[in-house]
C-alpha positions as CSV (number, residue, x, y, z in Angstrom):
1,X,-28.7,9.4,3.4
2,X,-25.5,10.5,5.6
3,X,-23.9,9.3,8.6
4,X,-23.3,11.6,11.2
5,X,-19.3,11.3,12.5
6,X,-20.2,9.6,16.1
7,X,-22.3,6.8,14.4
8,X,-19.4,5.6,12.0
9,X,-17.2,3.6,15.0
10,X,-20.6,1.6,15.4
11,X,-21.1,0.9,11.7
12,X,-17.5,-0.5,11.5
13,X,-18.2,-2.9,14.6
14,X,-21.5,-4.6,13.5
15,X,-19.8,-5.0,10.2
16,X,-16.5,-6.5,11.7
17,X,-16.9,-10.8,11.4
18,X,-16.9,-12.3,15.1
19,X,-13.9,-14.2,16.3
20,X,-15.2,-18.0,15.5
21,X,-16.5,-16.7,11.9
22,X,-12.6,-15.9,11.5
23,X,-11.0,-18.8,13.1
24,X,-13.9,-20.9,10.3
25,X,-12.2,-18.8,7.7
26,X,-8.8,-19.7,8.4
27,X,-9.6,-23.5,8.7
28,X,-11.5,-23.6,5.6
29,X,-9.0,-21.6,4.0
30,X,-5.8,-23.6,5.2
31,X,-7.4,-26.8,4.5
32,X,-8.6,-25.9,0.5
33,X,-5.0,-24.7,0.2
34,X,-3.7,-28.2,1.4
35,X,-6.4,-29.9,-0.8
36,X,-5.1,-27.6,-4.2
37,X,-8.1,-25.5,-3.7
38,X,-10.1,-28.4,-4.4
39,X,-13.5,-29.4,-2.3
40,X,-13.5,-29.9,1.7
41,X,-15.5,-31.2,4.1
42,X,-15.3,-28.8,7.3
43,X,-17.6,-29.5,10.6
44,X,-19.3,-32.0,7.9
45,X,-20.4,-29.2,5.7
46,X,-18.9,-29.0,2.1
47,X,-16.9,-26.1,0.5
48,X,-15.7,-25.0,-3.1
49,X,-14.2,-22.2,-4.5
50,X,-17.7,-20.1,-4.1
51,X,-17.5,-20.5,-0.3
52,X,-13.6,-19.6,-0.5
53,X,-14.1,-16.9,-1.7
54,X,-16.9,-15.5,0.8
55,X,-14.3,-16.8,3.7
56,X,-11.3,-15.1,2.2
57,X,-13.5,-11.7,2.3
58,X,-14.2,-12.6,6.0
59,X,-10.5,-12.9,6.6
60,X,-9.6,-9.4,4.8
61,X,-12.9,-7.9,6.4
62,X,-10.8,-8.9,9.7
63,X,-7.6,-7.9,8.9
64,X,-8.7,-4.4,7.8
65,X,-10.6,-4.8,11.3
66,X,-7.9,-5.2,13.1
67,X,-9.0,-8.4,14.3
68,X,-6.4,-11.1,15.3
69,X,-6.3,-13.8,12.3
70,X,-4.7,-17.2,13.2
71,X,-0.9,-17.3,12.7
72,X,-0.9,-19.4,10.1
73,X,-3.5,-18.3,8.2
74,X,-1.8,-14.8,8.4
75,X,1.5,-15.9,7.3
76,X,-0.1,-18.6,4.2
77,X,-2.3,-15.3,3.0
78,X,-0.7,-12.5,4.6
């Protein structure tokens, strides 16, 4: 397989996370920090330390990005 230079810019933006994935991210992450990284309940769904870890790699995903990340979220992980 190979990419071919003009496709790469359109690889990078299906793989960047959308704005509300990231501002879910942040949340979820600010409020298992609060809680000692123990469960959450966020928009009535239920999170551990599996899903922080999938949120934490759509908040570096976005940084990398260049995607604005919520001020606090930047300064508690950035």
């Amino acid at each position: 397989w190979s990419i071919y230079p003009t496709q790469i810019q359109a690889i990078v933006d299906a793989m960047k996370p959308n704005l509300d994935e990231v501002q879910d991210a942040a949340d979820i992450l600010l409020a298992a920090q609060q809680a000692d990284w123990g469960p959450i309940q966020h928009k009535g769904e239920l999170h551990d330390r599996a899903t922080y870890r999938y949120y934490w790699e759509i908040l570096q995903k976005a940084k990398l990005s260049g995607i604005a990340i919520p001020s606090a979220a930047a300064q508690a992980f950035f």
